[in-house]
DRENDO-1510 file (C-alpha; in Angstrom, 1 decimal, always signed):
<recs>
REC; n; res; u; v; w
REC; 1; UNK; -9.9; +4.3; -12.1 .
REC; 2; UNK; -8.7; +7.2; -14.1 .
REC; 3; UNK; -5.3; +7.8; -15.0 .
REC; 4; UNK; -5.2; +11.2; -12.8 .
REC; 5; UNK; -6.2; +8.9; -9.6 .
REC; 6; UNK; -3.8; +6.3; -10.3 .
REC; 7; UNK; -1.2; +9.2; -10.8 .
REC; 8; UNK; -2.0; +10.3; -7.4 .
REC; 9; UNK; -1.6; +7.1; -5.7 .
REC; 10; UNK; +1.8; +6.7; -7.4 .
REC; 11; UNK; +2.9; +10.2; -6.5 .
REC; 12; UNK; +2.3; +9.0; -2.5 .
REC; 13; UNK; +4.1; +5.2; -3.2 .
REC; 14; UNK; +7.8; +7.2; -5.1 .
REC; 15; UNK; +9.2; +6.7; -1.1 .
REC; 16; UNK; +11.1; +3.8; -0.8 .
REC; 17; UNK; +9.8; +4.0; +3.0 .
REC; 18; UNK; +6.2; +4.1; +2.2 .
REC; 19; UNK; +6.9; +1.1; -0.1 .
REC; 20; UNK; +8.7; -0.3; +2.9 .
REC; 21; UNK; +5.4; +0.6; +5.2 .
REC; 22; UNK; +3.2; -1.0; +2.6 .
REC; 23; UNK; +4.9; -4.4; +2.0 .
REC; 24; UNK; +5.3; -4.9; +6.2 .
REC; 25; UNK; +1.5; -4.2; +6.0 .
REC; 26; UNK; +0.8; -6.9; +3.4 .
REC; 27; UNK; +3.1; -9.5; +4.9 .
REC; 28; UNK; +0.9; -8.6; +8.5 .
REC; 29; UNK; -2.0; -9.5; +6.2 .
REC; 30; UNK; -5.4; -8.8; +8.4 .
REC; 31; UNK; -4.6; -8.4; +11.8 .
REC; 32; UNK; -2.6; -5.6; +10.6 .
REC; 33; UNK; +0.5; -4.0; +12.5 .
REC; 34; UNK; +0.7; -0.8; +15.5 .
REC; 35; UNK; +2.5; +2.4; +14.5 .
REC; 36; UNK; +5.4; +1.6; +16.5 .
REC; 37; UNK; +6.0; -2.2; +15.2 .
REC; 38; UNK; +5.8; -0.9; +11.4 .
REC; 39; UNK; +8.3; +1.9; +12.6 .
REC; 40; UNK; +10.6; -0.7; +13.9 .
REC; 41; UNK; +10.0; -3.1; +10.9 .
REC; 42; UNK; +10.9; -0.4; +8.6 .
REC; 43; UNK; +13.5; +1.4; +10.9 .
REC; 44; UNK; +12.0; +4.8; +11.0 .
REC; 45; UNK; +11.9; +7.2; +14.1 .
REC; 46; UNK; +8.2; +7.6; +15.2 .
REC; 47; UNK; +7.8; +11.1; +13.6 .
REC; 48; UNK; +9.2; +9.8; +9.9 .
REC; 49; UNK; +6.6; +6.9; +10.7 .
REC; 50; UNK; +3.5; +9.0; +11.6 .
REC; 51; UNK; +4.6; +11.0; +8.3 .
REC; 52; UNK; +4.5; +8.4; +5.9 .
REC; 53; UNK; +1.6; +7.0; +8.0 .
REC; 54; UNK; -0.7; +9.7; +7.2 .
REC; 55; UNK; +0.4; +10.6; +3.7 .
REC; 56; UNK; -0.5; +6.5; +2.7 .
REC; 57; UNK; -3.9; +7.0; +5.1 .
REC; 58; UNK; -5.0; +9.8; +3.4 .
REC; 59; UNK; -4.7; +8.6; +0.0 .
REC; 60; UNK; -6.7; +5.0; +1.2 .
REC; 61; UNK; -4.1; +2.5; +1.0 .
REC; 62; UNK; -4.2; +2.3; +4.6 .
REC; 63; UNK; -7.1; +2.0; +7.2 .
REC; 64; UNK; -6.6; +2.8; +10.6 .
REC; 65; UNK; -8.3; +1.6; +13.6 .
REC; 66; UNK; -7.6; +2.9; +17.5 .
REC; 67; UNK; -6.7; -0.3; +20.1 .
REC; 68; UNK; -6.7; +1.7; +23.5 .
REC; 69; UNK; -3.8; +4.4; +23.3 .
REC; 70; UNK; -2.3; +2.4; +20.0 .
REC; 71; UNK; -3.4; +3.4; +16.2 .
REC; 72; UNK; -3.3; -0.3; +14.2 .
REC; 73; UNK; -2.7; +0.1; +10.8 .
REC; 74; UNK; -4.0; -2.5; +7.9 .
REC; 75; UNK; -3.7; -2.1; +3.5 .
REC; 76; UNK; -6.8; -1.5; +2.5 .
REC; 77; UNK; -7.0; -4.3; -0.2 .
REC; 78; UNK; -9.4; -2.5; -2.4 .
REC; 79; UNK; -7.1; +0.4; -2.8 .
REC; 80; UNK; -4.0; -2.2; -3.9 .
REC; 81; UNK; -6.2; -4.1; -6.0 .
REC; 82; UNK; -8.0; -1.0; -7.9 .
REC; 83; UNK; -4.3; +0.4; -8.8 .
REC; 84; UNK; -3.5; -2.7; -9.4 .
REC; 85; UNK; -6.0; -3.7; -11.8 .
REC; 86; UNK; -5.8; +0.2; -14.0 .
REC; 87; UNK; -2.4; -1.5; -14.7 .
REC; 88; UNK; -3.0; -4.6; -15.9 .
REC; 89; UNK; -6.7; -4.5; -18.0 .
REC; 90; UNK; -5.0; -4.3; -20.9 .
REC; 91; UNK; -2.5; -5.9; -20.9 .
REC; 92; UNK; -0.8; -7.8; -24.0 .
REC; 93; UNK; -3.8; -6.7; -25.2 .
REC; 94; UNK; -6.0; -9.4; -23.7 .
REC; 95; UNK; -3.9; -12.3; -25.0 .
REC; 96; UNK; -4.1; -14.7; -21.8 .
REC; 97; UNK; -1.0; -16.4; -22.9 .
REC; 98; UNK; +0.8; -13.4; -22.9 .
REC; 99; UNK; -0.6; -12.2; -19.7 .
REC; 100; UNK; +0.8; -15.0; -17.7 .
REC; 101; UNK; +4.0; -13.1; -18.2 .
REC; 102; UNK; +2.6; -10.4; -15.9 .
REC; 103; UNK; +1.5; -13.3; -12.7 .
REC; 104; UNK; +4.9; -15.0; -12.4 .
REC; 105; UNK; +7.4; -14.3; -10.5 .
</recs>
């Protein structure tokens, strides 16, 4: 990834309710969640939701897939991990014990 991706992927997560929409959506894990349960989750009317729905599906971090007359949303891991990863590869400058800094919580 190149810096001017990741900048675009950051420009779409500076909304505390996309960060919202994106940590329901990991916590779902797989099986994902409807439009209307991550609106609920996040407390967002359904328009603000579809908003911030779109703007995260556009960009990837999101995939979308139509149950009947509901849209259920999952993270697209790949996405996550990619931005993810353009942060951390070098950090400490390789120095694993200095790394472990990075994976603790």
């Amino acid at each position: 990834m190149v810096s001017e991706d990741a900048a675009a992927l950051f420009r779409v997560l500076s909304n505390s309710d996309r960060l919202d929409v994106i940590r329901a959506l990991v916590e779902a894990g797989p099986d994902g969640m409807s439009a209307g349960d991550i609106g609920r989750k996040i407390g967002a009317s359904p328009s603000r939701t579809s908003f911030h729905l779109n703007a995260l599906s556009e960009t990837g971090f999101l995939q979308k897939e139509r149950q009947s007359r509901n849209l259920n949303y999952r993270i697209n891991f790949k996405t996550i991990g990619a931005l993810i990863t353009f942060l951390m590869e070098d950090c400490c400058k390789g120095s694993s014990e200095l790394r472990n800094c990075c994976t603790m919580r």
